[in-house]
C-alpha positions as CSV (number, residue, x, y, z in Angstrom):
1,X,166.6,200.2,-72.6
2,X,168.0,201.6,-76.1
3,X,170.5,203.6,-73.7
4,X,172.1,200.6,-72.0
5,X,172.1,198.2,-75.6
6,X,175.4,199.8,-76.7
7,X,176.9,199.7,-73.5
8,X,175.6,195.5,-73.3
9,X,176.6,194.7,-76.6
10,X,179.8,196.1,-76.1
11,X,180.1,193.7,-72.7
12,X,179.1,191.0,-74.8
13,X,181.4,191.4,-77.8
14,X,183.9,191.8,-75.3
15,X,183.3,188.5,-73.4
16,X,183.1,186.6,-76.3
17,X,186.7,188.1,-77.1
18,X,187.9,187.3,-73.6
19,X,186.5,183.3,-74.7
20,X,187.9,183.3,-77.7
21,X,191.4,184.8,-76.6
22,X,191.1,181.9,-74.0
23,X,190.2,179.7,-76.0
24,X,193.0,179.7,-78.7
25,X,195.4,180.1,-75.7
26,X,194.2,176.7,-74.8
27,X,194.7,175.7,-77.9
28,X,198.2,176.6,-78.4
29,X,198.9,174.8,-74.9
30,X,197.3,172.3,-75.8
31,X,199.5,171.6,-79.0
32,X,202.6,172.5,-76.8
33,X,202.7,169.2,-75.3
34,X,203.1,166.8,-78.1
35,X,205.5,168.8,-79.9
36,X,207.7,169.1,-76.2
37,X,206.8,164.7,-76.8
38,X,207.9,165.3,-80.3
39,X,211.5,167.1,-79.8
40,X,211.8,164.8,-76.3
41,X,211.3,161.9,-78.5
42,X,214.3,162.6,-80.8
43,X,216.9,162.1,-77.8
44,X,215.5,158.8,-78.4
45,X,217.7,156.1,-80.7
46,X,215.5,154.7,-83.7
47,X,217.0,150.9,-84.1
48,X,216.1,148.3,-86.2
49,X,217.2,144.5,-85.1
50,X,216.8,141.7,-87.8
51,X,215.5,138.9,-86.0
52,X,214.4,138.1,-82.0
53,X,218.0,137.1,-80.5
54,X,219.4,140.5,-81.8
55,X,215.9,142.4,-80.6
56,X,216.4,141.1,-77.1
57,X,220.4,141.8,-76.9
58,X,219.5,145.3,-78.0
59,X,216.2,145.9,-75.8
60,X,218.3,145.0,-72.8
61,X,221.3,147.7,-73.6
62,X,219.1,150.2,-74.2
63,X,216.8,150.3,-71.8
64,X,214.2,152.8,-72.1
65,X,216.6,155.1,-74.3
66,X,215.5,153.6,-77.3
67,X,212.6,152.4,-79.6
68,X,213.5,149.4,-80.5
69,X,211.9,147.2,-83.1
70,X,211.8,143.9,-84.7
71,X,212.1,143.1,-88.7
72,X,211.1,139.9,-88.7
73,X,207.7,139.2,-87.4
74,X,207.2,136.6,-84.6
75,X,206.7,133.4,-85.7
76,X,208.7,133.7,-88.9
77,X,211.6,131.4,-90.0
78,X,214.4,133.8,-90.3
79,X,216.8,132.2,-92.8
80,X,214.9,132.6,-95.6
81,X,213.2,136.2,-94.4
82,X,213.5,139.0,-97.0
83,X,212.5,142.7,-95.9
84,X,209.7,144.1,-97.4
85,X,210.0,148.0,-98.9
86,X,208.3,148.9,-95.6
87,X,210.9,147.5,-94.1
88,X,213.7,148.7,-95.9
89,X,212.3,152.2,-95.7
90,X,212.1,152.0,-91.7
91,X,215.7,150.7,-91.6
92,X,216.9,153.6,-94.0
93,X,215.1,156.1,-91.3
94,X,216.7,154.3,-88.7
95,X,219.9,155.1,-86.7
96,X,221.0,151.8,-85.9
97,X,220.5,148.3,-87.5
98,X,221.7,145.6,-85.2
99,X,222.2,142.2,-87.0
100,X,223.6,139.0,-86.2
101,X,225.6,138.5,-89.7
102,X,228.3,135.3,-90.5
103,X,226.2,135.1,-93.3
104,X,222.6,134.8,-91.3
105,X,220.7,137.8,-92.8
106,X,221.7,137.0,-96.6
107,X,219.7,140.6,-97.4
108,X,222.1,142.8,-95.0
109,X,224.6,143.6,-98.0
110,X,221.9,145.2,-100.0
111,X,220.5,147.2,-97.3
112,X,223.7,148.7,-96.0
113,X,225.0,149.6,-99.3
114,X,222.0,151.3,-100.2
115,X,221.9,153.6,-96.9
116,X,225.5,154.5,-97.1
117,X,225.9,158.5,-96.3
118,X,222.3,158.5,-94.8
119,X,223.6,158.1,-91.1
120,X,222.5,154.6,-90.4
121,X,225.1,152.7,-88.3
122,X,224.9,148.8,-89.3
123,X,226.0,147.1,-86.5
124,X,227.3,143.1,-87.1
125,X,226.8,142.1,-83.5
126,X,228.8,138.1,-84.2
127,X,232.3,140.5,-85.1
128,X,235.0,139.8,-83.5
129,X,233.8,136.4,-82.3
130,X,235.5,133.4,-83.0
131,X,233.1,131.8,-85.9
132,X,233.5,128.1,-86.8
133,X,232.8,126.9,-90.2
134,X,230.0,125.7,-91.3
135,X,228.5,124.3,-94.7
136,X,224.7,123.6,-96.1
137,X,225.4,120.2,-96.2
138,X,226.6,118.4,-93.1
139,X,229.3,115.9,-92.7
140,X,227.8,113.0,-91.5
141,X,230.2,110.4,-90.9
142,X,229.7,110.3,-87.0
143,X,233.3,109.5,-85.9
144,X,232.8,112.5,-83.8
145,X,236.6,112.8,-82.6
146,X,235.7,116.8,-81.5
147,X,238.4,117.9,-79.1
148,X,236.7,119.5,-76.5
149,X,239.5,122.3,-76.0
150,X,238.4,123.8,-79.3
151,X,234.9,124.1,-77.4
152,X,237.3,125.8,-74.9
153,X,238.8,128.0,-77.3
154,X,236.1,129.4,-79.1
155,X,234.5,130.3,-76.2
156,X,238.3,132.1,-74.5
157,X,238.0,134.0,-77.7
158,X,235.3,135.3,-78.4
159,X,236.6,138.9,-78.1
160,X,238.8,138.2,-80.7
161,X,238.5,136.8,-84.5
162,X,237.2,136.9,-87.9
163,X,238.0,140.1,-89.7
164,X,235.3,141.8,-91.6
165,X,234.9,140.6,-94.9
166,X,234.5,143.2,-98.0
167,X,230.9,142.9,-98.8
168,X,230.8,141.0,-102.2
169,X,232.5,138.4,-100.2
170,X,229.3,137.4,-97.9
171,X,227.0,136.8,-100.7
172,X,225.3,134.2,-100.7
173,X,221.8,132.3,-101.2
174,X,220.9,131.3,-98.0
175,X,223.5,128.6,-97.5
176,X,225.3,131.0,-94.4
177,X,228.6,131.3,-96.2
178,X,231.6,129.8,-94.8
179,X,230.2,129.8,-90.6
180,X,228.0,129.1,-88.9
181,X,225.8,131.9,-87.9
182,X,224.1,130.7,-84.5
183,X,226.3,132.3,-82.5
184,X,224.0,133.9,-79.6
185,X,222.9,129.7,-78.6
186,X,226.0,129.7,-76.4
187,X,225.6,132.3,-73.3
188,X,229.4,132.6,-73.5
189,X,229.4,134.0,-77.0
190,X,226.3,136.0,-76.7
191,X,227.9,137.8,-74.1
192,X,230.3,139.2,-76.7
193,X,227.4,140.0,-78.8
194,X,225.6,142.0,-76.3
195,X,229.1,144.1,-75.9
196,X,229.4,144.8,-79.2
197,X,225.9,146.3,-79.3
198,X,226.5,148.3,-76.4
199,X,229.6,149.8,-77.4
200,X,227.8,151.0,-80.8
201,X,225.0,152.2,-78.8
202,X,227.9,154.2,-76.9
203,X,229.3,155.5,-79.7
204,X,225.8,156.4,-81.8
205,X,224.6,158.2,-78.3
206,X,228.0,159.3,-76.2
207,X,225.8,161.2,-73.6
208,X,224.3,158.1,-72.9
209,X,226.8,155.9,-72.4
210,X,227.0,155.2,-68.9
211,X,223.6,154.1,-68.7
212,X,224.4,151.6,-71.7
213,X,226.8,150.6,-69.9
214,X,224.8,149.8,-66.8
215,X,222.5,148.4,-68.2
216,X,225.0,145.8,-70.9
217,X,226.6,144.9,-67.5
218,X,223.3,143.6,-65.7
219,X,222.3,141.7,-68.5
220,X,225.9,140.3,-68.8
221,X,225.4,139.1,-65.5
222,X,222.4,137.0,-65.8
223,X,223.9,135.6,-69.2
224,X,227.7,134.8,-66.7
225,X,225.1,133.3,-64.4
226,X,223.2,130.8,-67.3
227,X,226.8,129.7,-68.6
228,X,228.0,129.0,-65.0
229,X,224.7,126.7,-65.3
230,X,225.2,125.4,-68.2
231,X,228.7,124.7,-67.2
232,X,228.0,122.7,-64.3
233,X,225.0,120.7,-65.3
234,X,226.7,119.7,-68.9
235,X,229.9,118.8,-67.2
236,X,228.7,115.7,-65.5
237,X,226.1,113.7,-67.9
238,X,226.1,110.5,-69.1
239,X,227.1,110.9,-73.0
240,X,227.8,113.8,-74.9
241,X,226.2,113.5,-77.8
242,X,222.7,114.7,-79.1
243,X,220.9,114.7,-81.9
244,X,219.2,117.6,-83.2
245,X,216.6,118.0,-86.9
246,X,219.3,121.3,-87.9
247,X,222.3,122.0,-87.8
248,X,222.1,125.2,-85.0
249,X,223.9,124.1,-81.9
250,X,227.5,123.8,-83.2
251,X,228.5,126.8,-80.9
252,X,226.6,125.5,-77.4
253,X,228.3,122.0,-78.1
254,X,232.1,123.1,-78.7
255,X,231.1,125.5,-75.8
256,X,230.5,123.1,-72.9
257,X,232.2,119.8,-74.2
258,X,229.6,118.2,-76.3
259,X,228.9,116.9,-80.0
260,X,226.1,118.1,-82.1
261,X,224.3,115.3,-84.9
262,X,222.6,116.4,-86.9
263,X,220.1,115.4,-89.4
264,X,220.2,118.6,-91.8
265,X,222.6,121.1,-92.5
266,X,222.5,124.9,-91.0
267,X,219.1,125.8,-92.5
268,X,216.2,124.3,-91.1
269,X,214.4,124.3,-94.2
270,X,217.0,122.0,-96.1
271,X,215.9,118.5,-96.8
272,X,218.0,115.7,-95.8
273,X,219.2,113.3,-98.1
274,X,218.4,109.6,-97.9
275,X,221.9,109.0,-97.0
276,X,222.3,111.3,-94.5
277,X,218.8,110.7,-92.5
278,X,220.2,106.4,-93.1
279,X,223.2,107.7,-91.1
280,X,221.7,109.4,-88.5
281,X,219.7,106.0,-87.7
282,X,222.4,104.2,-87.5
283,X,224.4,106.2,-85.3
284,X,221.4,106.5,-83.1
285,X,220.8,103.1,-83.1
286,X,224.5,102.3,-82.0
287,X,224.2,105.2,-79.4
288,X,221.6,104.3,-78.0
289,X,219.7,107.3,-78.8
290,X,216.6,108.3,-76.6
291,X,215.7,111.3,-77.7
292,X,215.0,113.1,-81.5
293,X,215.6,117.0,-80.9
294,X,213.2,119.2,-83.7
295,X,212.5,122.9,-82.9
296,X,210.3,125.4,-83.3
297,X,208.8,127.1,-86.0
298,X,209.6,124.9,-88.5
299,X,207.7,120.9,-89.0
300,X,209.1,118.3,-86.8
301,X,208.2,115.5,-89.3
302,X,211.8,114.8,-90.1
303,X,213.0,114.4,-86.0
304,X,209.3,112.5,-85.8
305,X,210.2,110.0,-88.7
306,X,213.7,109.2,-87.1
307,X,212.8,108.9,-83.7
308,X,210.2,106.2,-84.7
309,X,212.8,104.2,-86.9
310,X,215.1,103.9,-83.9
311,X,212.8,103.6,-81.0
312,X,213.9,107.2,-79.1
313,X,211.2,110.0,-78.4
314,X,211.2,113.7,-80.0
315,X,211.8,116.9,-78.1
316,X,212.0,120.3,-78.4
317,X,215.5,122.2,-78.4
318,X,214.7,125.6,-79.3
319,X,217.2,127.4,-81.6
320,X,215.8,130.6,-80.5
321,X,215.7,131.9,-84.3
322,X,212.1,133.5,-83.5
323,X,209.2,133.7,-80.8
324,X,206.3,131.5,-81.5
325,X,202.6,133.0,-80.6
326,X,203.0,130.4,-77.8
327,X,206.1,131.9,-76.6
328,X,204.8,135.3,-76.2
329,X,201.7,134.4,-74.8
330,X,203.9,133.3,-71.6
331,X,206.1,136.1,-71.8
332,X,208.7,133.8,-72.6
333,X,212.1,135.5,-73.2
334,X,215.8,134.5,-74.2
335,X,217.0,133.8,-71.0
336,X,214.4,131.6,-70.1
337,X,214.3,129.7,-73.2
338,X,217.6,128.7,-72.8
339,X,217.0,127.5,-68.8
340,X,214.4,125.3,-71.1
341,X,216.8,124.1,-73.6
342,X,218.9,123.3,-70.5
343,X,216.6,120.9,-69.2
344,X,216.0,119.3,-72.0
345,X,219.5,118.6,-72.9
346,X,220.3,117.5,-69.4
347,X,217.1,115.2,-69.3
348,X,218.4,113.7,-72.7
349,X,222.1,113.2,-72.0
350,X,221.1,111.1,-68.8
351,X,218.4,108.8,-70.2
């Protein structure tokens, strides 16, 4: 027995250094897989988007070769949205932030001229469009003479445009500047929004730019598809005009032909004036008005007040500015919000 304990202890101490050697071998493969996650993850584009329009544009361009992530949360009014430092120190890490600008994100100047030299690429996604202008306060006289070639030609040029403005000159508070911002509510323009994101993707991420390029031109195609929709369906109703609770569909009506009322100016938290709301009952009591358009996320009690005075019914026309909780319940995305807006405007301009 005392003979063979040297010989067994030995055994043992050298199993137990066999298990242990295995052991941290394990380990060490173990660890080898999230950091192989961790360098794979950096071929991987960080970009930050400001509000849902912009999130969906740029979800659809990048495809899985990108995390991309939304600023404001869903459900939020965007207008008035400010990032929080969170947020400003997730768009500072980022490599891209994609934003609709002509004056919509009044807290974009700040942000980019504090990240300059830190290799963030800002990305306006409404340049080069063709913006209209647009003021706080809407004119409200009604006479409505809108040529409908100037729907025409903001929507032949929406490759070409405004130049960028130096910084200092798109402050503001809120009131959107000298345009309106609400660019991606007609499929024409949004197409020229989705190219300008691709191309920045493109030119952040060269070796990927074929797939960006794929995948921008599918999504293109579905948005061709909704204005050739739009096109034909608008083309043929009864009237023209609609009446909406904000100002936000000045680019869909000079698009396909129509004319825009409405009852408050490009922010949809901006009180009417007494005048104004007086004017917009009149006109839709001479027009015949059926139908009070309000929208989501912010209180219809303005369209609701209205539509009682002059007899019509209130429905929703969705600006698309944010997803409500109802919206992403039923996985509702861009494309078919605006098949929804569709059939609501078509409905409307028939009654």
């Amino acid at each position: 027995m005392n003979k063979r304990t040297p010989f067994l202890s030995a055994l043992i101490v050298s199993s137990m250094i066999l298990v242990l050697a295995g052991c941290g071998s394990a380990a060490k493969n173990d660890s080898a897989e999230p950091a192989a996650a961790t360098v794979a993850g950096k071929d991987k584009l960080k970009i930050e988007t400001s509000f849902y329009p912009m999130y969906e544009f740029t979800r659809q361009v990048a495809g899985d070769l990108a995390d991309v992530h939304l600023l404001v949360p869903a459900g939020t009014e965007p207008h008035d949205w400010e990032p929080t430092p969170k947020d400003m120190a997730a768009i500072e890490q980022a490599d891209i932030l994609v934003y609709n600008g002509a004056g919509l994100e009044s807290w974009v100047d700040q942000v980019v001229s504090g990240s300059d030299g830190k290799g963030m690429t800002a990305v306006e996604a409404s340049k080069g469009l063709e913006l209209i202008p647009g003021t706080e306060e809407e004119d409200h006289d009604h006479d409505h003479d809108h040529d409908a070639a100037d729907g025409d030609a903001h929507a032949a040029e929406a490759e070409t445009g405004h130049e960028e403005e130096p910084a200092h000159e798109h402050e503001h508070e809120h009131d959107h500047g000298a345009f309106d911002p609400h660019v991606w509510l007609s499929p024409k323009l949004a197409i020229g929004e989705v190219r300008t994101i691709e191309a920045a993707l493109s030119a952040k991420a060269p070796e990927h730019k074929a797939q960006f390029e794929k995948n921008a031109a599918a999504y293109i195609a579905k948005l061709q598809q909704l204005d050739e929709q739009y096109t034909k369906e608008l083309s043929g109703t009864k009237r023209k005009d609609f009446v909406t609770q904000h100002a936000a569909f000045g680019y869909l009506a000079h698009t396909y032909g129509l004319t825009q009322v409405s009852i408050a100016g490009l922010s949809p938290e901006q009180e009417p004036s007494a005048q104004a709301m007086a004017e917009v009952v009149k006109f839709a009591k001479a027009h015949q008005v059926k139908t009070i358009f309000f929208e989501t996320l912010v209180s219809s009690s303005v369209a609701d007040t209205i539509a009682k005075e002059v007899g019509a019914k209130s429905a929703v026309l969705n600006p698309i500015e944010g997803l409500t909780a109802e919206d992403e319940a039923n996985n509702l995305d861009y494309l078919q919000i605006m098949q929804a807006n569709l059939t609501a405007l078509v409905k409307a301009l028939n009654e």
